[in-house]
Structure formats: C-alpha cells, structure tokens
N, C-alpha and C positions, 0 to 999 in steps of 0.2 A: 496680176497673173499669179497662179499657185507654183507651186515649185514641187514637184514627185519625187519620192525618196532619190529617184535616179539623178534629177535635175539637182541636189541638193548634191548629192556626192560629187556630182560634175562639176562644182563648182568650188566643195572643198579640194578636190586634183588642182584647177585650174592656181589656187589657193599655193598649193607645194610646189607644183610644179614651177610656177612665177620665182619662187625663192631659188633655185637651183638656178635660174635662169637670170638671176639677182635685179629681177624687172617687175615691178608689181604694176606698172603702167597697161598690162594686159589684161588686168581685173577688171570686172564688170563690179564698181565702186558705185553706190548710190551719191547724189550730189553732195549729201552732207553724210558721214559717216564717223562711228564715234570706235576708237584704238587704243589697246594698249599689249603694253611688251611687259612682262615682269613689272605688272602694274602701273607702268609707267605711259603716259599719253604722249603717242607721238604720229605725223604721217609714215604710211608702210615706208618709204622709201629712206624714212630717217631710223628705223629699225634694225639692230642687228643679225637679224635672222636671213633679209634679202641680201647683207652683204658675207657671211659666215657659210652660210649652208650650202654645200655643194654635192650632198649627195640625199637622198630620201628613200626608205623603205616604204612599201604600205603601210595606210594605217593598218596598228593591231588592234585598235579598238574603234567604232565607228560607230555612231549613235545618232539618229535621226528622227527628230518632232516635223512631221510635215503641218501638221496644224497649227504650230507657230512659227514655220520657216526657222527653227533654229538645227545646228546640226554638232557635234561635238568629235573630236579625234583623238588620237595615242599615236604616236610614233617613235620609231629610233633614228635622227640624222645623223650626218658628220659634217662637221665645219673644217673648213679649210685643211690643214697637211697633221688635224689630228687622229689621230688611229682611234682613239675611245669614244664612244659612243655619246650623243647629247639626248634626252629626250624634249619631244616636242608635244604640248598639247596645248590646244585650240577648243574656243567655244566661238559658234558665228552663228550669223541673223539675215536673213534674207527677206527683202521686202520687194513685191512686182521684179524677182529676178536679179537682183542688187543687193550689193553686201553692205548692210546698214549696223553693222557691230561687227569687232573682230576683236575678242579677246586670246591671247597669244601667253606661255610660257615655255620657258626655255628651259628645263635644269640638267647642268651640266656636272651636279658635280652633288656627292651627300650635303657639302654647307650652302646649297643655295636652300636646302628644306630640314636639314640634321632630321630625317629620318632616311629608314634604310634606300637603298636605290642601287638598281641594277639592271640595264640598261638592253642587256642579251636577252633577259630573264622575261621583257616586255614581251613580244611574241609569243610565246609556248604560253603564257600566262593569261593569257587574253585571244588565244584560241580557243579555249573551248566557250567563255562567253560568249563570242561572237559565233559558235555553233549550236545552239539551244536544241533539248527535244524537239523533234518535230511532235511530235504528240501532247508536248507541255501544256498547259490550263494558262493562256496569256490574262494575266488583271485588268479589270478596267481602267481607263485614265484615272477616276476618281480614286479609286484605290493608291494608285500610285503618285497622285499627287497631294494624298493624305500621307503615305512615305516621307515626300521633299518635306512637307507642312512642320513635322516632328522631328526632322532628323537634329536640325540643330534647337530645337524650340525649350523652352523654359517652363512651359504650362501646357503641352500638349502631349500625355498620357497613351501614346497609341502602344498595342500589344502585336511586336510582331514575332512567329515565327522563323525559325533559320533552320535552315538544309543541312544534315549531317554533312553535306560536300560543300557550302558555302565555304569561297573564295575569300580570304582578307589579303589586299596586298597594300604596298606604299612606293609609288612609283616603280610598279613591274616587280620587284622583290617580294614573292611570299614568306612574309615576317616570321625570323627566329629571332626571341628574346632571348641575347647571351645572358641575360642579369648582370648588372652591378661588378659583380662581383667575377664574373666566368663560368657562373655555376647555374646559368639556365635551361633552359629547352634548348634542341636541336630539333625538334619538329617543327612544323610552322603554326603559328598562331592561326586559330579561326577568327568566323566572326562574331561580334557580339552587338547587343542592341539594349539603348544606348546607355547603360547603366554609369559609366563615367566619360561618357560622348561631350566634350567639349560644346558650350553652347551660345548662341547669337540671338539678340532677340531681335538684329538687322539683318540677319540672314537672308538671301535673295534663293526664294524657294520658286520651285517649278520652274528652272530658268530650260530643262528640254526633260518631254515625256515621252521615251520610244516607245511606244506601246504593243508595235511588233517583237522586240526585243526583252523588253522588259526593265528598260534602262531612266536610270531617274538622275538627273545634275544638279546639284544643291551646289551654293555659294554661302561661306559663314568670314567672317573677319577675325582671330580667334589670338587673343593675350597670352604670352606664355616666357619661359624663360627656357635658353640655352644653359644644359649642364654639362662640364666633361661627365664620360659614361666609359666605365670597363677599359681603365685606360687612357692613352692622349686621344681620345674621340671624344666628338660632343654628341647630344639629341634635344630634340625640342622639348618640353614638354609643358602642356597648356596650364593653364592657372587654374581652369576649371578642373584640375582634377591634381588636387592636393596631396591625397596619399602617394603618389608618385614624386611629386616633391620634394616631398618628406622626407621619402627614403632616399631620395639623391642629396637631400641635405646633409643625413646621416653620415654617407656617404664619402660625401668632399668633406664633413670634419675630418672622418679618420682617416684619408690617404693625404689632407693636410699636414695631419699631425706626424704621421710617418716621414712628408717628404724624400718618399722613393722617386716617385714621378712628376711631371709637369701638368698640371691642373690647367685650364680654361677659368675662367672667374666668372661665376654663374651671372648670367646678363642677360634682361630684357629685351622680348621681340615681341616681333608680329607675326601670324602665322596667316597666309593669303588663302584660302582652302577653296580648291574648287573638290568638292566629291560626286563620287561615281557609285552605285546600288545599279545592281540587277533583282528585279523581283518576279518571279515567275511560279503558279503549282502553290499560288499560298501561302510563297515563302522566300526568307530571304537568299539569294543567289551568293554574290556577289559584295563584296567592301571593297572601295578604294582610294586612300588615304592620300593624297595628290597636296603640297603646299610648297608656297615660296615666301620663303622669309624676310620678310621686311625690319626698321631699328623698332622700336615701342612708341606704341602711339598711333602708331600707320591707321588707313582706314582704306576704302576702295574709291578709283574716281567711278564707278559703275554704281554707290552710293546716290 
C-alpha cells in the first residue's frame, strides 16, 4: 500500500504524539524494524525521548518523499520540568503503512553538536522554507538527487548555483561567526557550495527527495576535532577542512601561553550529520548543518 503525503504526516503526528503520551505501543511498527536515538540502537520504549518529552510544538520543518515512503521533521520539545527548549529531529521509512526505520536525535544542548543552536530561532527560521514561491521552477528528482550525490562526495564535480536569500543555518540558529578572537561578523553567514564542505565517500545519499518542496536529506559520518573558541566555549571543526584548524591552533598557542582563561584540550570526535538543502528556481535555497557528536572512531549503525 502507498502512503500520500497526507498519510506520511499522519503518521509522523502519530510518531510525536505517542512520545507526550510516553506510549509508543500505539505505533503502527512493521514486524521487524530497525532504531536509533543519538545513534544509538535501541526499542522506542527503551528511548529517552518517550520517557522525557512532555510537550511538542509542530513540526517547523517537514519534508516528504512519497516515492520512497520516507519522511523527515524539525521540531522544538520540552522534557520533563525543564523550561529550555530541546530540539527534536527524525528521519522515518514507511513500508505497506509501517514504520520500518526510525532514526531519532535529540540535542539539547551546543555540546551534544559544538556548533551554534538556538532552539526559539527554529520556527521563524524554517517558515519561510516551508512556504515556497508558489510560482517557484520546482527540479526534477534527478536534478536533486545529483544535489545528495555531491554534497558530501570526493570526486563529484557538480556546479551549483545559490540564491542571493539562501538560507545557512545550524540547528535553527542563522550562523554568526564571532571569530576567534571577538572580532567577526554580526551578520549571518550565507551559504556556500562545497568549497571546504567536509566530506564521506560512505555518505548515505538520497536517503529523502521532496520534490514538491525542494528538499534533499544527505547522511555523512564526518572526523573532526573539538576546540575551545572565543573564550571558555568549544566548536567542532571537521578534519577535512584544515585551514580552520590551523587557525584554532594558532590560536589555543597564544591564549595558552597567556593563561588568562581556561582552555578545552583540543580532542577528537565524531560528527553524526544528517543534512538538510532546499533547492528550487535553479538554485540553492536553503543549508542546514544538523550534528551530534559522538568520541573518534564512531561510525553509523545505518552503515
């Protein structure tokens, strides 16, 4: 049985809703079904999220492949008597009406991802994606899932175009780079294509192609290391992209050598990255920088 855009959202509701209700026993679960929380494999019912969440906004973000029954979300919840915001996103798979994958993250906080995150900011931020020109030039699949093909690829050369209004964000925050130092932008960073775009050559491309929307979901597994930054803060920053490194090497010598402040001791991670592209009109929409940080080494059970 196929599954219509409609049927798909009905089922990621049924999906949130179960968790407020801290009961996933209400899911329409296919017999064997494969899970994970913050990468981790577990049944829904041994998840933190059906016993934590007790409140759910709409999704602000919503992305649906009917052709492959997959469907993808954004949201803000609240867990138990905390007042601050968690974000929640979800990639799911639907087979004959049956949730046959449920991949789930949770971040609550800058250090489950050490990049920026701002949890109000999701909303407003992800309105107007989710409201497109009606008059827009929608791409073909192929187009778009030569997009996923390149985004993290090593030998695939593609030329794209970006929108003077293209969107960059990182978990609901449109990125301002204070620099190093305190002396960066206050504007927010656009987006770019992929000139130091971290890269996977196991990447799991084309995992959902909304072609109403114009929405593309790339999966990369991506090596990097945590640096203090501007201060007692950290941020991630991948391996594939050295010049940044560099300069945070630079960096932690001289506030070393000063000992004014308390440093981080630069250390190896994993960076989990589901990504988000809107591409519409020829061009790119949309960036969104989505990760959870795993120790060094990690890889995906979805491998």
């Amino acid at each position: 049985m196929s599954c219509s855009r409609a049927c798909m959202t009905a089922i990621i509701t049924k999906v949130l809703d179960s968790m407020v209700a801290h009961d996933p026993s209400t899911l329409p679960l296919a017999t064997v079904y494969k899970a994970t929380e913050n990468s981790h494999p577990a049944a829904l019912s041994m998840m933190t999220s059906w016993r934590t969440i007790v409140n759910i906004a709409p999704p602000s973000l919503l992305a649906i492949d009917t052709q492959q029954g997959t469907g993808y979300f954004a949201l803000d919840v609240s867990e138990g008597n905390n007042e601050a915001l968690s974000i929640l996103r979800g990639r799911m798979k639907v087979v004959n009406r049956k949730i046959t994958e449920l991949e789930l993250f949770i971040n609550r906080n800058r250090g489950d991802h050490g990049f920026s995150y701002n949890s109000t900011q999701l909303s407003p931020s992800y309105a107007t994606l989710m409201s497109p020109p009606a008059d827009r030039k929608r791409d073909s699949r192929a187009s778009l899932e030569a997009l996923s093909e390149a985004l993290f690829s090593t030998t695939k050369n593609l030329s794209v175009t970006i929108s003077d209004t293209c969107q960059f964000t990182e978990l609901g925050w449109k990125v301002v780079d204070t620099g190093v130092y305190g002396n960066g932008t206050t504007e927010p960073l656009g987006c770019n294509w992929p000139d130091s775009h971290p890269t996977d050559d196991s990447a799991r491309v084309n995992l959902l192609i909304d072609e109403e929307l114009g929405f593309v979901v790339t999966s990369g597994i991506i090596p990097g290391k945590v640096y203090p930054y501007n201060g007692n803060v950290s941020a991630f920053i991948p391996n594939k992209m050295p010049a940044a490194q560099e300069a945070q090497d630079v960096w932690f010598a001289e506030m070393k050598a000063k000992a004014t402040l308390p440093l981080l001791s630069p250390t190896n991670a994993t960076g989990d990255t589901l990504e988000v592209l809107q591409f519409y009109n020829g061009k790119l929409q949309a960036m969104q920088i989505n990760v959870y940080l795993s120790g060094p080494g990690m890889s995906s059970p979805w491998l």
